[in-house]
mmCIF file of the C-alpha atoms, coordinates in Angstrom:
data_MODEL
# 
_entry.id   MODEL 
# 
loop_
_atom_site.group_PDB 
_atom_site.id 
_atom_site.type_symbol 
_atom_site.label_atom_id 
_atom_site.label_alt_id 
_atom_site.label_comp_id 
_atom_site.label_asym_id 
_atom_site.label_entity_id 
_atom_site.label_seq_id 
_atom_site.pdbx_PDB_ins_code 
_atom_site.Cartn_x 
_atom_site.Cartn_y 
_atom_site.Cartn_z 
_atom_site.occupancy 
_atom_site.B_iso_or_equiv 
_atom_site.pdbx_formal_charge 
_atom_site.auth_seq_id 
_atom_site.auth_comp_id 
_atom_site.auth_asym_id 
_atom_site.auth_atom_id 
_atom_site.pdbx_PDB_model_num 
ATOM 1   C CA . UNK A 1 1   ? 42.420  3.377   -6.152  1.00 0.00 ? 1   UNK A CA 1 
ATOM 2   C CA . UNK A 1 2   ? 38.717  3.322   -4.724  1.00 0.00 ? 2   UNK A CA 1 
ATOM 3   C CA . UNK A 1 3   ? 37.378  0.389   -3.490  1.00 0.00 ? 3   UNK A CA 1 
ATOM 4   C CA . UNK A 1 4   ? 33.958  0.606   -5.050  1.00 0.00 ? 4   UNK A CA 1 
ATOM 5   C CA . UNK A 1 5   ? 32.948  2.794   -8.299  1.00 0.00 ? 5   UNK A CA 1 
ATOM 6   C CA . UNK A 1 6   ? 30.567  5.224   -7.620  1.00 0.00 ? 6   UNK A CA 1 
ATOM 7   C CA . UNK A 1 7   ? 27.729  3.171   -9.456  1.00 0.00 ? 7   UNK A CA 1 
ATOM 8   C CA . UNK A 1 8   ? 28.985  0.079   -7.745  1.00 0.00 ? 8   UNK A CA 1 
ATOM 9   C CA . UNK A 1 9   ? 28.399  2.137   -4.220  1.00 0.00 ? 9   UNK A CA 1 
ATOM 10  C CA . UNK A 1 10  ? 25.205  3.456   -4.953  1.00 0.00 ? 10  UNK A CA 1 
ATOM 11  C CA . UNK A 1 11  ? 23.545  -0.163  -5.642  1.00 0.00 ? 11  UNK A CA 1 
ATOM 12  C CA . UNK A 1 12  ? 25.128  -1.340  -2.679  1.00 0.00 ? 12  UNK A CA 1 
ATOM 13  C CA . UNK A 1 13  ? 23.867  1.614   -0.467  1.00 0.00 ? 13  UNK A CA 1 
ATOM 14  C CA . UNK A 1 14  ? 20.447  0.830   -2.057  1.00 0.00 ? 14  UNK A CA 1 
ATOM 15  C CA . UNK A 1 15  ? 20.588  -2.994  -1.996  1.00 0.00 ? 15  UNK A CA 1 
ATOM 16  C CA . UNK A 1 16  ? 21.558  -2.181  2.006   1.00 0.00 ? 16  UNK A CA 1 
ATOM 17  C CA . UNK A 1 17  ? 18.645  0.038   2.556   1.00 0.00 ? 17  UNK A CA 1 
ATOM 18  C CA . UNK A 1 18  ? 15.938  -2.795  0.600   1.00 0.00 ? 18  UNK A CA 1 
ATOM 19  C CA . UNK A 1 19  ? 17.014  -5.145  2.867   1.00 0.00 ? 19  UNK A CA 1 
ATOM 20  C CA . UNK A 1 20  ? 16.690  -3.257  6.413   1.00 0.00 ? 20  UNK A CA 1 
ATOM 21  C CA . UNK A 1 21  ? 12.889  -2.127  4.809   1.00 0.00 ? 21  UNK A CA 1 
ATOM 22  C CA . UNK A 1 22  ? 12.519  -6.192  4.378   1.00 0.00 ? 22  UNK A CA 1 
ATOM 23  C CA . UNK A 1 23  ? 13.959  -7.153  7.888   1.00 0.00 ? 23  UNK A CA 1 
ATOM 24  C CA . UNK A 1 24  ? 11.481  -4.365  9.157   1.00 0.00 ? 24  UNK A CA 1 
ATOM 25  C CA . UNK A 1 25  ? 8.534   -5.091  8.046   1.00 0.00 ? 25  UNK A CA 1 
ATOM 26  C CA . UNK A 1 26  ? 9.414   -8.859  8.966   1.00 0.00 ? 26  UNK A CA 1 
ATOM 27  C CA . UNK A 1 27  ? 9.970   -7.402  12.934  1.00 0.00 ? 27  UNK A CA 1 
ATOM 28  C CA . UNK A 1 28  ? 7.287   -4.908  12.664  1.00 0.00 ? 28  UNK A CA 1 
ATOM 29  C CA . UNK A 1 29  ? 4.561   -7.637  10.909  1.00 0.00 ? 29  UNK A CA 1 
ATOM 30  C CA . UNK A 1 30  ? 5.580   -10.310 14.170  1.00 0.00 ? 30  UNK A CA 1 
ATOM 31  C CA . UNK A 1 31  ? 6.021   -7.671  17.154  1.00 0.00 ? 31  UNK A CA 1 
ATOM 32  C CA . UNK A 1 32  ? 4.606   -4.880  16.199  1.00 0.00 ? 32  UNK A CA 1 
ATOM 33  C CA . UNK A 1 33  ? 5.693   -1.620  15.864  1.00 0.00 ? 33  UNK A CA 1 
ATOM 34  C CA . UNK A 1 34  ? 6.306   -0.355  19.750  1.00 0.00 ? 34  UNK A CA 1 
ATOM 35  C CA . UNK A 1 35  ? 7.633   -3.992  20.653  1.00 0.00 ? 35  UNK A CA 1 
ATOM 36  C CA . UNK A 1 36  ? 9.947   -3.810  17.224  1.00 0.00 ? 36  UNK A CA 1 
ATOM 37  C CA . UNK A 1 37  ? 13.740  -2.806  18.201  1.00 0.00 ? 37  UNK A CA 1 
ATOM 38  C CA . UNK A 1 38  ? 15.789  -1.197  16.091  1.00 0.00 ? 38  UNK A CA 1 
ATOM 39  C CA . UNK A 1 39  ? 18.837  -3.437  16.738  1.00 0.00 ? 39  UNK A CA 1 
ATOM 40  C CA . UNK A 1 40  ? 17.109  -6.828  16.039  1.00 0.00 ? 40  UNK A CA 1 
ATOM 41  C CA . UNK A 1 41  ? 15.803  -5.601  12.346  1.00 0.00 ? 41  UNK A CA 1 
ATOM 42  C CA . UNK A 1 42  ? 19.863  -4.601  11.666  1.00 0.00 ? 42  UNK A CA 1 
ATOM 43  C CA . UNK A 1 43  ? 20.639  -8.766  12.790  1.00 0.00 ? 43  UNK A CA 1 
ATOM 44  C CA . UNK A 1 44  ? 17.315  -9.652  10.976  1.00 0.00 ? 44  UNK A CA 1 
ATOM 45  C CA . UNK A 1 45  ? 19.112  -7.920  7.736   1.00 0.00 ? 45  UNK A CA 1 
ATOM 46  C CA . UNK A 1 46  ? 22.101  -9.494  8.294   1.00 0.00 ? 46  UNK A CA 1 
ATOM 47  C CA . UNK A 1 47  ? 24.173  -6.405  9.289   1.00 0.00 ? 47  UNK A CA 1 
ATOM 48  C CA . UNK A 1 48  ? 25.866  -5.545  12.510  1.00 0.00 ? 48  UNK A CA 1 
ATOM 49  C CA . UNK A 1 49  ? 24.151  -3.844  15.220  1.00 0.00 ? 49  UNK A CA 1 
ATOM 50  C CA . UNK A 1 50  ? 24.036  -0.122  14.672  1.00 0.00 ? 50  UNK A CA 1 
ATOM 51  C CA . UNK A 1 51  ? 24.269  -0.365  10.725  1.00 0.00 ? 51  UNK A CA 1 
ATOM 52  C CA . UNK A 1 52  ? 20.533  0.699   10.355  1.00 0.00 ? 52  UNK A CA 1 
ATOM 53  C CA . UNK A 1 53  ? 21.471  4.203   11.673  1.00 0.00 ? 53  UNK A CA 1 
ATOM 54  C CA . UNK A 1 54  ? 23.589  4.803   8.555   1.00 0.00 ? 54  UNK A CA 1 
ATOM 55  C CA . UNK A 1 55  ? 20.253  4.669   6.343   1.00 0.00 ? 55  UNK A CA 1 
ATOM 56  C CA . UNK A 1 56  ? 17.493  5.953   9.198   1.00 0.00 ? 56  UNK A CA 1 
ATOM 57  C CA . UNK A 1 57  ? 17.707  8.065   11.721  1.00 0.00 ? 57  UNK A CA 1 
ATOM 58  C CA . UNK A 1 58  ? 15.429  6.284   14.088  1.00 0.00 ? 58  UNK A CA 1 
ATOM 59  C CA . UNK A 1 59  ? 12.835  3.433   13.986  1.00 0.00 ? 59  UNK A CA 1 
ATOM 60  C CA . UNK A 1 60  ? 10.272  5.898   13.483  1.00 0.00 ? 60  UNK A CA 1 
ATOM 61  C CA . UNK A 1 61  ? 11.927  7.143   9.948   1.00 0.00 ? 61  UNK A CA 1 
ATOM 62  C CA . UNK A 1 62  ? 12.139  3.298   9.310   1.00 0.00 ? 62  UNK A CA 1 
ATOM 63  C CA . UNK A 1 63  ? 8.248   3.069   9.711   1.00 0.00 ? 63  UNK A CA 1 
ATOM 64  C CA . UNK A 1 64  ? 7.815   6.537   7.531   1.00 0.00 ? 64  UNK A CA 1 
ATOM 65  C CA . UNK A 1 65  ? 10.024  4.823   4.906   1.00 0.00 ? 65  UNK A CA 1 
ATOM 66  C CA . UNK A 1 66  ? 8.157   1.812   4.678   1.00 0.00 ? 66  UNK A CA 1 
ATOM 67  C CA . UNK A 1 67  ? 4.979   3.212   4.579   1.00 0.00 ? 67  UNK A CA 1 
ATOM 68  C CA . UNK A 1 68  ? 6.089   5.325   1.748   1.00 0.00 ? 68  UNK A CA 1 
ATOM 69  C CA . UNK A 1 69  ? 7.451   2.421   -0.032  1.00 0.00 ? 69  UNK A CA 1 
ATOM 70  C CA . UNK A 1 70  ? 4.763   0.803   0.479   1.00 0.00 ? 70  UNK A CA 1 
ATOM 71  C CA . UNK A 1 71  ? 2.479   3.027   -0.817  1.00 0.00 ? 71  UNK A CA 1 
ATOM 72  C CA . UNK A 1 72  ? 4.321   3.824   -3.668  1.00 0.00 ? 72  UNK A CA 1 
ATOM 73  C CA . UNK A 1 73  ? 4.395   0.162   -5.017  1.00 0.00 ? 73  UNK A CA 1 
ATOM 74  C CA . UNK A 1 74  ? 0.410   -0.163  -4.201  1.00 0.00 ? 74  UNK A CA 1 
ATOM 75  C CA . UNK A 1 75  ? -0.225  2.972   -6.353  1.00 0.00 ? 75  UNK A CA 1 
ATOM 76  C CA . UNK A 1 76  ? 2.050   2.162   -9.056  1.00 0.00 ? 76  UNK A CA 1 
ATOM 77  C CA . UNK A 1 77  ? 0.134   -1.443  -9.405  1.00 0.00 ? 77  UNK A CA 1 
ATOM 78  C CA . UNK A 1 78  ? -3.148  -0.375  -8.848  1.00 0.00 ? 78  UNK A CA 1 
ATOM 79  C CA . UNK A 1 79  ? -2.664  2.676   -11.196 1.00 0.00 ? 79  UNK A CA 1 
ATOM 80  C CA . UNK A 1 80  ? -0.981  0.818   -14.526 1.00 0.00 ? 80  UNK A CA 1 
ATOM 81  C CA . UNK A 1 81  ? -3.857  -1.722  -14.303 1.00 0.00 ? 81  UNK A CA 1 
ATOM 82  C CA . UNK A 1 82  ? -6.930  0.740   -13.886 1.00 0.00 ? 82  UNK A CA 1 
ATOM 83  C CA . UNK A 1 83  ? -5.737  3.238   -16.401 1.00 0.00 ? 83  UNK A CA 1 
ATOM 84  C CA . UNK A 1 84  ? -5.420  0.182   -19.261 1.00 0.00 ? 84  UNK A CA 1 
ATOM 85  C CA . UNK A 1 85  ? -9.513  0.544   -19.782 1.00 0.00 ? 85  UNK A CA 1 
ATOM 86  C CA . UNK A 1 86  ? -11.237 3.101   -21.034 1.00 0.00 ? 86  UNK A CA 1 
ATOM 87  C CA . UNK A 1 87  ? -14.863 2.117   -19.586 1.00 0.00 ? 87  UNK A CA 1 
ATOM 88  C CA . UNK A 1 88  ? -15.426 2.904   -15.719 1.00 0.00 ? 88  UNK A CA 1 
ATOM 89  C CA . UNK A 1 89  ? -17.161 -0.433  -14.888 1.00 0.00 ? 89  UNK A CA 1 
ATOM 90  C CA . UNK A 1 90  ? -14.147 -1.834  -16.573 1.00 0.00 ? 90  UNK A CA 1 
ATOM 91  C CA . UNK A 1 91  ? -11.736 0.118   -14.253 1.00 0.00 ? 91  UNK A CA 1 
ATOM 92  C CA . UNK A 1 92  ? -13.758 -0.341  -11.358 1.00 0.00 ? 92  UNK A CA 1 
ATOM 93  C CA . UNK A 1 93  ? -13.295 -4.171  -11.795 1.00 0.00 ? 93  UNK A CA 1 
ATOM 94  C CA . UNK A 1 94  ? -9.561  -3.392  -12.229 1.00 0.00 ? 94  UNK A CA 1 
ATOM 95  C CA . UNK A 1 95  ? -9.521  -1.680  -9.109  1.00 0.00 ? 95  UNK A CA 1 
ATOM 96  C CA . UNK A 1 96  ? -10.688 -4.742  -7.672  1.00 0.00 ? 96  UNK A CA 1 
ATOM 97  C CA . UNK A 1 97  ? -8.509  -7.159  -9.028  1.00 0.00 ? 97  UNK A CA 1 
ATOM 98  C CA . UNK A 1 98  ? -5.279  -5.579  -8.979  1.00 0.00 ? 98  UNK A CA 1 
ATOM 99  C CA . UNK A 1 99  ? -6.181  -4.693  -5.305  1.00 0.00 ? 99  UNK A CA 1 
ATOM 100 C CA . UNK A 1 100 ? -6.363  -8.494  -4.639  1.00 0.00 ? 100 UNK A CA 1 
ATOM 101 C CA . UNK A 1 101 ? -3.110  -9.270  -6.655  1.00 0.00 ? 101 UNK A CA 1 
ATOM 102 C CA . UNK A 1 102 ? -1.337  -6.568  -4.463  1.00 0.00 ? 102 UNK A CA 1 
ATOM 103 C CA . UNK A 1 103 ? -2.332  -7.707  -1.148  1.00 0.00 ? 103 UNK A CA 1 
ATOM 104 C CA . UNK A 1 104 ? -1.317  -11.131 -2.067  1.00 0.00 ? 104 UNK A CA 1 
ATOM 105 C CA . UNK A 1 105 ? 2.105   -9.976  -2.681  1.00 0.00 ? 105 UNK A CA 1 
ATOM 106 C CA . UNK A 1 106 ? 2.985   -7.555  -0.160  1.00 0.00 ? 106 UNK A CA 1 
ATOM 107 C CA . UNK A 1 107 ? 0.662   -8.754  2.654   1.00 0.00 ? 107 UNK A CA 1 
ATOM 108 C CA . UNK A 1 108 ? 3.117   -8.174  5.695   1.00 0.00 ? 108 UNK A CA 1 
ATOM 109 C CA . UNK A 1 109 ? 3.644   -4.319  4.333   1.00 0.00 ? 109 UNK A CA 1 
ATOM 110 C CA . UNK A 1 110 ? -0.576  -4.166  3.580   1.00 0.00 ? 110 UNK A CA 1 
ATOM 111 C CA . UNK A 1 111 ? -1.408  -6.011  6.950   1.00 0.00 ? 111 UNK A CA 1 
ATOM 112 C CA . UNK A 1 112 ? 1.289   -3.331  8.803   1.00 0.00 ? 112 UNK A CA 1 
ATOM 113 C CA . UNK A 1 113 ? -0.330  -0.402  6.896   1.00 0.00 ? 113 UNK A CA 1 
ATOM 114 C CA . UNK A 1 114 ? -4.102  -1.430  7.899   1.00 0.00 ? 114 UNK A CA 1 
ATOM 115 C CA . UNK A 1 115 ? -2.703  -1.591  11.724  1.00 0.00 ? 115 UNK A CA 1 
ATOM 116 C CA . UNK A 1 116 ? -1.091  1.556   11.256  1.00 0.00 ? 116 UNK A CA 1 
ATOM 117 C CA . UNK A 1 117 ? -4.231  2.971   9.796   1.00 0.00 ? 117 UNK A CA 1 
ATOM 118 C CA . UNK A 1 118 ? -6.206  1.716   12.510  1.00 0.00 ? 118 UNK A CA 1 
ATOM 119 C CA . UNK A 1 119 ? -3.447  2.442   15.388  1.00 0.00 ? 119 UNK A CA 1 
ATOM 120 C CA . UNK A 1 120 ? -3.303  5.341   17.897  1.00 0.00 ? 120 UNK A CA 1 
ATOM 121 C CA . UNK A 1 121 ? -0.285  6.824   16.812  1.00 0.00 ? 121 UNK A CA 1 
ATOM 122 C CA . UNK A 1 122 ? -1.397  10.267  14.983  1.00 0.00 ? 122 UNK A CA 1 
ATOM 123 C CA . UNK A 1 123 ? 1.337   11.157  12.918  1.00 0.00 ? 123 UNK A CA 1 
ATOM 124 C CA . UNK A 1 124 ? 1.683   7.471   10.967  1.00 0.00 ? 124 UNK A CA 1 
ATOM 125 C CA . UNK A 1 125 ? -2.099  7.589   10.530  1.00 0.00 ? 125 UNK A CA 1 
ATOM 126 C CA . UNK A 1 126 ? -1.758  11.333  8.921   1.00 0.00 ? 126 UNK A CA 1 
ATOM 127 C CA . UNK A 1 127 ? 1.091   10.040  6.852   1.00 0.00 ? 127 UNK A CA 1 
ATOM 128 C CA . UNK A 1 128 ? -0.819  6.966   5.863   1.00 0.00 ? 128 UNK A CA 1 
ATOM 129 C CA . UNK A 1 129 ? -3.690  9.798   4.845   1.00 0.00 ? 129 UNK A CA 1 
ATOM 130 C CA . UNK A 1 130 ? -1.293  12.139  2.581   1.00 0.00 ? 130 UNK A CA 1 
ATOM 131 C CA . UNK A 1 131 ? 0.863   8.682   0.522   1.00 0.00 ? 131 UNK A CA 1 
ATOM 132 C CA . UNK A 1 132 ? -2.449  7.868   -0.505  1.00 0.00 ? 132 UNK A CA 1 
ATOM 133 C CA . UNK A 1 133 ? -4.663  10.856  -1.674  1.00 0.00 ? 133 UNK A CA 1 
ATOM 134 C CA . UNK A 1 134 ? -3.326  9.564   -5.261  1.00 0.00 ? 134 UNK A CA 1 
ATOM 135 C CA . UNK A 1 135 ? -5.225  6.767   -5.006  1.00 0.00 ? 135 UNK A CA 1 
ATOM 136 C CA . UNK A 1 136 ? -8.416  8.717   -3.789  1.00 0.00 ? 136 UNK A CA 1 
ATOM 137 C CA . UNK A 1 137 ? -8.177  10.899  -6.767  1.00 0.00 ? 137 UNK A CA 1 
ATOM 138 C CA . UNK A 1 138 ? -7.707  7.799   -8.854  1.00 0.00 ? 138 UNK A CA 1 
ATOM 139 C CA . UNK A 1 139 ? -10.810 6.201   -7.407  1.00 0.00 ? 139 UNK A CA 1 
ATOM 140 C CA . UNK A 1 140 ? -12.493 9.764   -7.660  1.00 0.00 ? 140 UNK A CA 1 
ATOM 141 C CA . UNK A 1 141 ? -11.431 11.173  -11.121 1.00 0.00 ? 141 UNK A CA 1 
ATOM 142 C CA . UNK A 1 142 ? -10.875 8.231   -13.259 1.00 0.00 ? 142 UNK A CA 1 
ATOM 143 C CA . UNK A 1 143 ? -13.949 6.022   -12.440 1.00 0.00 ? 143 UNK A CA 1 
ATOM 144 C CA . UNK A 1 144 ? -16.133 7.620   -10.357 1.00 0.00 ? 144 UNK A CA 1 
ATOM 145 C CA . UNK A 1 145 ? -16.276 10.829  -12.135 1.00 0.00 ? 145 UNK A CA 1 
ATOM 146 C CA . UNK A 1 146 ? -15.580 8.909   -15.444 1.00 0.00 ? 146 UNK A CA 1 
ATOM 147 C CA . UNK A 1 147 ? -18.807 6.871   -15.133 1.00 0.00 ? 147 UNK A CA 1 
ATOM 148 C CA . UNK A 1 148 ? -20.432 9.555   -14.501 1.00 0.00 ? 148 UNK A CA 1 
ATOM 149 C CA . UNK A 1 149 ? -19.224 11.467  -17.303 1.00 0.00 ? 149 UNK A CA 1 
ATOM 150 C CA . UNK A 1 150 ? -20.110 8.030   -19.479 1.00 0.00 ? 150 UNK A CA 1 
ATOM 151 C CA . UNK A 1 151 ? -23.763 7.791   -18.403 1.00 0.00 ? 151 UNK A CA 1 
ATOM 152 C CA . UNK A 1 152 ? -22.687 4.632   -16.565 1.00 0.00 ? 152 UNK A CA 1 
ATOM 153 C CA . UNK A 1 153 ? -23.029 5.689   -13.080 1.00 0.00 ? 153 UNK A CA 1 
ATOM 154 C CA . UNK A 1 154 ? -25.718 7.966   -11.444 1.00 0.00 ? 154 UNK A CA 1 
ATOM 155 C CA . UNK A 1 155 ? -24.660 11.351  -9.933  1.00 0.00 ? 155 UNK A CA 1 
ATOM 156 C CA . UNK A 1 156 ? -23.092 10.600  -6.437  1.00 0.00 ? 156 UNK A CA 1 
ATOM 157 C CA . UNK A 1 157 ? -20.607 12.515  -4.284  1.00 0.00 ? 157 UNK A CA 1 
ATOM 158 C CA . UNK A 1 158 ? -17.536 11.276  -5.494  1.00 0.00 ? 158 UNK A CA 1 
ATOM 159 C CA . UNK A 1 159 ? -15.795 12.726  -2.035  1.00 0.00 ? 159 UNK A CA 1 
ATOM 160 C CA . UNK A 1 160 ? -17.979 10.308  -0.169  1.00 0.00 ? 160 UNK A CA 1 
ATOM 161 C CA . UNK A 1 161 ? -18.459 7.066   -2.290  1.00 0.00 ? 161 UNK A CA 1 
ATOM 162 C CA . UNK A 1 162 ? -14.283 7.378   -2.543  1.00 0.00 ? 162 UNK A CA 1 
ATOM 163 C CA . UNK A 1 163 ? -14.020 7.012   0.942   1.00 0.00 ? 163 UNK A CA 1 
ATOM 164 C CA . UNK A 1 164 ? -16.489 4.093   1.083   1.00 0.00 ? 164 UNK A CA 1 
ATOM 165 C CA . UNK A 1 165 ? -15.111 2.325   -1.361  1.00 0.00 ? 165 UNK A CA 1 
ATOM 166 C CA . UNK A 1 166 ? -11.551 2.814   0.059   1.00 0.00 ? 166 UNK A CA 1 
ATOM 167 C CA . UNK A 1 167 ? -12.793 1.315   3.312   1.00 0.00 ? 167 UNK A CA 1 
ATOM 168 C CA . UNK A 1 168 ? -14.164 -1.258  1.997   1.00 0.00 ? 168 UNK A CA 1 
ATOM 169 C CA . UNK A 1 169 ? -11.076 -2.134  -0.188  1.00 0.00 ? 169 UNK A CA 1 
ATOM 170 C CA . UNK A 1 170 ? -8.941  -2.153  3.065   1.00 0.00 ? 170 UNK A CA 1 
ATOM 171 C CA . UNK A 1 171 ? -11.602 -3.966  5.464   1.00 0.00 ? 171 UNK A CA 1 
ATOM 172 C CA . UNK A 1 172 ? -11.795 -6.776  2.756   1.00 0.00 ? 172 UNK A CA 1 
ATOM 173 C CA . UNK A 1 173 ? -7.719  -6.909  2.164   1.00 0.00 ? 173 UNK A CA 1 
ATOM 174 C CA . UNK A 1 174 ? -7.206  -6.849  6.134   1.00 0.00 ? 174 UNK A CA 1 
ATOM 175 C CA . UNK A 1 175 ? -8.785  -9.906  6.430   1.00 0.00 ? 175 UNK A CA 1 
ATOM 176 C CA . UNK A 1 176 ? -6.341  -11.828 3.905   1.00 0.00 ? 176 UNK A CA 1 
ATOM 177 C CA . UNK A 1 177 ? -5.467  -15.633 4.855   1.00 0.00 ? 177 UNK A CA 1 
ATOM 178 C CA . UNK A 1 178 ? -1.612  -16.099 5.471   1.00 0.00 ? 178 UNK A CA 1 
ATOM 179 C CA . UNK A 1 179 ? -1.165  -17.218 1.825   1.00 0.00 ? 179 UNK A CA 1 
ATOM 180 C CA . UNK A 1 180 ? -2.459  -13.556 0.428   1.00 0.00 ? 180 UNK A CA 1 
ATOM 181 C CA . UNK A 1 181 ? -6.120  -15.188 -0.647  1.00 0.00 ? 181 UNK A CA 1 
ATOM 182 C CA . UNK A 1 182 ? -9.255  -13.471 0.265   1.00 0.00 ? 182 UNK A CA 1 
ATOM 183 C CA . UNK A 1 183 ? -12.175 -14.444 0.900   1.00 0.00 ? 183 UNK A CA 1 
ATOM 184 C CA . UNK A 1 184 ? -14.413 -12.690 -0.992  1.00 0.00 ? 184 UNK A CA 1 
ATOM 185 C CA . UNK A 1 185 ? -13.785 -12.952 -5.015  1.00 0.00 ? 185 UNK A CA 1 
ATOM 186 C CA . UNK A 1 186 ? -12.978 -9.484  -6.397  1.00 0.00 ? 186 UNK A CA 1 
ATOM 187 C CA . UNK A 1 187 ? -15.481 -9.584  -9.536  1.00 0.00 ? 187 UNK A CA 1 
ATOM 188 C CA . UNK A 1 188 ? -18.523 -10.175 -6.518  1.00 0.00 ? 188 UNK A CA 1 
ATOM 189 C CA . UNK A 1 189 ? -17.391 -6.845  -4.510  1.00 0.00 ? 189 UNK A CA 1 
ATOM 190 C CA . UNK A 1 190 ? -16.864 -5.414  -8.168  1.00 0.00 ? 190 UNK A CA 1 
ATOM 191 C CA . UNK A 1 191 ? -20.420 -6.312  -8.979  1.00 0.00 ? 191 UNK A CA 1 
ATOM 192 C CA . UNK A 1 192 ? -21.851 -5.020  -5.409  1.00 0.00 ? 192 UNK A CA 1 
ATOM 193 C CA . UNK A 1 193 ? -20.346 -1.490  -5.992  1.00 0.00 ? 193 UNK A CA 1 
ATOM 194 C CA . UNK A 1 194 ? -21.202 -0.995  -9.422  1.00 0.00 ? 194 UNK A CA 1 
ATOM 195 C CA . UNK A 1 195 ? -24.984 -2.387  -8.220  1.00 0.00 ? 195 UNK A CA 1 
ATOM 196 C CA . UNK A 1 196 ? -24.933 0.496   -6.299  1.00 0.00 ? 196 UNK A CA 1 
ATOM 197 C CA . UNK A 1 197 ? -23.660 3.078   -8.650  1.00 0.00 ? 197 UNK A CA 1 
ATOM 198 C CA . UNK A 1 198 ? -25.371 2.059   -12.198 1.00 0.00 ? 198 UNK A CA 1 
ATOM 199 C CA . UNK A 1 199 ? -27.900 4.171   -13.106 1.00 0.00 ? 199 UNK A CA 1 
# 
């Protein structure tokens, strides 16, 4: 007779794999990625030395995985509260807000992300680049080009105010207290980009 069921192994084999993403981005937020091992975010999960191999294939699939995860679960947030209004100012304020409530949350995976974005290693940068075109086109399509469409905002290029307002997104949310606040109030940097959009 099996040990496990088959649904029982799954959620374990999940539950496992949660865990090691938790452990690493505890190792990763304190040492850093190069000065991370592999061996002390398997004994910072709780599981002998070795175990992480059975989920990743190296620490750099770790990192992928967590920066896909990561992503994923900024997206998902961000997305569900933008899309609830139908107004572009409205969803730009959204943007805002659910971009502070995020970072509050997750701010070891956000604070590892911004690093990443702003490290030397090419191929997590490009990655970082691809997980997140969704929320470029969300930023693009559904407010920028939305206000437009509504008469709200003036004709810009929505390739280039996308970017800026990406950047500054991250460059306010990278400089998060240890408790998640920031420092700036979402509804002001709200207010300052639709200032400069409004017609």
């Amino acid at each position: 007779m099996p040990r496990y069921k088959e649904s029982e192994r799954v959620q374990i084999k999940f539950d496992t794999r949660q865990l090691l993403l938790q452990a690493a981005t505890e190792v990763f937020a304190r040492d850093g990625y190069e000065k991370a091992n592999i061996n002390r975010i398997s004994k910072t999960a709780g599981f002998a030395k070795g175990t992480i191999y059975n989920y990743f294939e190296s620490k750099r699939a770790l990192m992928l995985a967590l920066i896909h995860e990561t992503a994923g679960v900024h997206l998902e947030y961000i997305t569900a509260h933008v899309m609830q209004e139908d107004d572009a100012e409205r969803r730009l304020q959204r943007f805002f807000e659910a971009g502070w409530s995020v970072v509050a949350e997750y701010l070891p995976q956000l604070r590892i992300l911004v690093h990443t974005l702003y490290g030397a290693d090419e191929e997590f940068r490009l990655e970082l680049w691809q997980v997140y075109q969704p929320m470029h086109e969300l930023i693009r399509e559904d407010i920028i080009s939305l206000g437009i469409e509504q008469g709200i905002f003036r004709s810009v290029d929505t390739n280039f105010t996308t970017v800026l307002i990406m950047n500054l997104y991250l460059g306010i949310a990278s400089h998060a207290d240890d408790d998640g606040r920031i420092w700036l109030d979402s509804d002001q940097v709200a207010d300052f980009v639709l200032n400069a959009l409004r017609k």
